[in-house]
N, C-alpha and C positions, 0 to 999 in steps of 0.2 A: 559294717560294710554295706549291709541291704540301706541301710539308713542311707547312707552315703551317694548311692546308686539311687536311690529315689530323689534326691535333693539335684544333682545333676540332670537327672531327664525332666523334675521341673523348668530346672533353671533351661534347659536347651527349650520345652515350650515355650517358655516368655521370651526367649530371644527369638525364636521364629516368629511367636504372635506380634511379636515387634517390628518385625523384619518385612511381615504381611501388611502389617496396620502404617508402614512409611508409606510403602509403593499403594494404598490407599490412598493415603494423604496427597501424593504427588500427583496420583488419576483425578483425582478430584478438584486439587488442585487446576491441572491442567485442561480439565473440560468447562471449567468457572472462566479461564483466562481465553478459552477456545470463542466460548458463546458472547461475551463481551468484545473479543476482536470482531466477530461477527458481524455483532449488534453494530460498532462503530464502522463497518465499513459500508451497512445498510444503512443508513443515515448518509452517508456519502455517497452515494449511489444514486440515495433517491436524492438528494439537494444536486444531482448533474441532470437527474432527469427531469426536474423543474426547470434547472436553466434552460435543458432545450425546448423546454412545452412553452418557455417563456422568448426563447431569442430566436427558436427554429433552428438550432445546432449545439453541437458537443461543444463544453468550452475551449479555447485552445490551448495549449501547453505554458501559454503568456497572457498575460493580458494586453490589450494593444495601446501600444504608446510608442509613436513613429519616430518620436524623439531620443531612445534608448534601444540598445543593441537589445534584444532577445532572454540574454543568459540575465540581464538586469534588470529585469521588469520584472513586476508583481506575478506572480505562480496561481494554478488555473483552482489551486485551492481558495486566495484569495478572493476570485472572481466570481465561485459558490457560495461566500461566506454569507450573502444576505439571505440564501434559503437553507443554511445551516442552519443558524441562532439569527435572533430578531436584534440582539444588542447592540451597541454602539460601534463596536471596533469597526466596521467597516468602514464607516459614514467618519469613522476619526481619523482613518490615513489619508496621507496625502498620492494618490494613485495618477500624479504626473511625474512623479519620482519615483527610484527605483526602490530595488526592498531592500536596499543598503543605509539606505538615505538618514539622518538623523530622527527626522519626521517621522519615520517608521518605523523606529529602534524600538517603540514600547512596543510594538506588534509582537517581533518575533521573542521576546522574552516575555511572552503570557503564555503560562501555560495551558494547554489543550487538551483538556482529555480525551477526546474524540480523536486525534491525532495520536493516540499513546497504546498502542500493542502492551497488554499487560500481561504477555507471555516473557517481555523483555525485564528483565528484574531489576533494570536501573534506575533508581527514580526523579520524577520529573521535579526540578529546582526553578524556583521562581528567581528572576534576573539573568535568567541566562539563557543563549543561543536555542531556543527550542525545535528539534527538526520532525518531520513526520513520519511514520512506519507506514505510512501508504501512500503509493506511487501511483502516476501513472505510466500507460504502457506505452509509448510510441512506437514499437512494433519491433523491428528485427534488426541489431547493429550498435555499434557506436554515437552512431548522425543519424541514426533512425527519425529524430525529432524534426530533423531539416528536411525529411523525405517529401516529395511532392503527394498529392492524396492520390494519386493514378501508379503512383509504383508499387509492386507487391509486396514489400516488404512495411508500408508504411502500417503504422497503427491507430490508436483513436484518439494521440495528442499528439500535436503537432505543433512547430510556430507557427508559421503558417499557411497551413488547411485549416479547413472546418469541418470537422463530420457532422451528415446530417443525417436522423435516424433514418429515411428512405432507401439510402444510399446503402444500407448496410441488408437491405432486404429482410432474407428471412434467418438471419445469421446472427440476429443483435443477443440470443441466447448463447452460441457459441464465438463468441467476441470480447477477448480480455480485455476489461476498461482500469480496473484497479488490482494491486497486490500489496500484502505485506511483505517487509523486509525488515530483516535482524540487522542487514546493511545500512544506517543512518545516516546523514551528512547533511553540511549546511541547516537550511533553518526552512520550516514549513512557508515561508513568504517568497520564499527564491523560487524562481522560474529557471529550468534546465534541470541538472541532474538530483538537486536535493528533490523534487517532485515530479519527476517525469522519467524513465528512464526505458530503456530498448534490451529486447534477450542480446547475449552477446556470447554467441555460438562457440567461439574457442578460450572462451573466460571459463568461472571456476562454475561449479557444477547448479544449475541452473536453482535446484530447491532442496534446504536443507539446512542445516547450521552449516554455518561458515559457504554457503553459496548466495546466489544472488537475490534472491527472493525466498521466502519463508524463515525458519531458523530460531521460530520464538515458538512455537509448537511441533509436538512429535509427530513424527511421519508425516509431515507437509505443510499447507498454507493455506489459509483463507485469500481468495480472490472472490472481484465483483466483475459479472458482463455487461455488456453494453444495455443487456433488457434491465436491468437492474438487480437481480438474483446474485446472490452468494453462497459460494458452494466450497468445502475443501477439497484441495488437490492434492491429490499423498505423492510422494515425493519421487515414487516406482513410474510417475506416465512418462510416456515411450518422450523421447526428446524433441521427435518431430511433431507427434501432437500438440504439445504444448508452445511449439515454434507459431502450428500452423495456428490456433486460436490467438495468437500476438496480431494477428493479422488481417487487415481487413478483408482482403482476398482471400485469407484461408489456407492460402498456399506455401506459407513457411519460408522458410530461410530460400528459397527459387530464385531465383535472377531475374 
């Protein structure tokens, strides 16, 4: 019987040291997928802040091509890709046409790792639709993106506006320029919602699994500011804060 009783309280340590050494596995896990979300949205951060040292503004939420509506033009990822990587893809689309276009089919079916949230455990397939896990913000609403750059609501992509860092004062540290999202759609070359997107105040809960932004890491999200800094945001800030940094004015979801 003592036999017996000793063999069960090992057996119940090894199932605890089991039980301890998962939720290891998954911390660990999840701080490796943390620092890498990171990493790639530093990279992207600083390839917008070249664009502007280079053009004298943010880029805009399109690329500009007076010949195509907005939602069908090249996406403001596209339009960093030269101070991404030094490679070919850019110099090989055709950027008078949209990012539908045939000319540009091999684009959005390369895959990106820089574009790839490896909090998200789905993986990335070469030949197919590729979308981005980081957005930009255009600030507060539905049509945030159409906002003129004088309204409060507007954010830092836009059709367009231009922001340009002076404008934004001494604010470009608390000014949401990028976020991750569990939320994916369309392909990282489309301009409008697959890469641009606005808080959207009576939608589902702003950061989280299964809300609007964050959802591929616990308790929050990696975002990037307008100064170029990335920091996480845990998922508890007040909802008006988080309104009010969507915005250039700071002032939040206001009229």
């Amino acid at each position: 019987m003592r036999k017996a009783i000793q063999v069960l309280i090992v057996i119940m340590i090894l199932l605890s040291c089991g039980g301890m050494f998962s939720i290891f596995v998954v911390q660990v896990r999840d701080a490796a997928n943390r620092a890498q979300c990171t990493n790639n949205l530093r990279q992207l951060a600083l390839s917008i802040g070249t664009y502007h040292d280079c053009s004298g503004k943010f880029p805009p939420a399109a690329e500009e091509n007076p010949d195509l509506p907005p939602e069908d033009r090249l996406s403001w990822i596209v339009g960093i890709w030269p101070f991404v990587e030094a490679g070919p893809l850019y110099s090989k689309m055709d950027h008078k046409k949209g990012w539908d276009a045939e000319e540009n089919r091999f684009v959005f079916e390369t895959v990106i790792s820089i574009l790839h949230c490896p909090g998200d455990p789905a993986p990335q397939r070469i030949g197919v639709p590729t979308p981005t896990w980081y957005v930009g913000i255009t600030g507060i609403g539905t049509k945030a993106i159409d906002l003129p750059l004088k309204d409060g609501r507007a954010g830092v992509f836009g059709y367009e506006r231009s922001v340009r860092g002076e404008e934004l004062k001494n604010r470009a540290s608390s000014v949401l320029m990028l976020a991750e999202t569990s939320q994916v759609q369309g392909v990282w070359t489309a301009a409008g919602s697959p890469t641009a997107r606005g808080l959207i105040p009576d939608g589902s809960p702003y950061l989280g699994v299964g809300g609007q932004f964050g959802g591929n890491h616990r308790r929050g999200a990696n975002v990037a500011f307008a100064d170029g800094s990335v920091r996480f945001i845990e998922q508890s800030i007040d909802p008006s804060v988080w309104e009010a940094t969507a915005t250039l004015s700071g002032k939040g979801n206001q009229e």
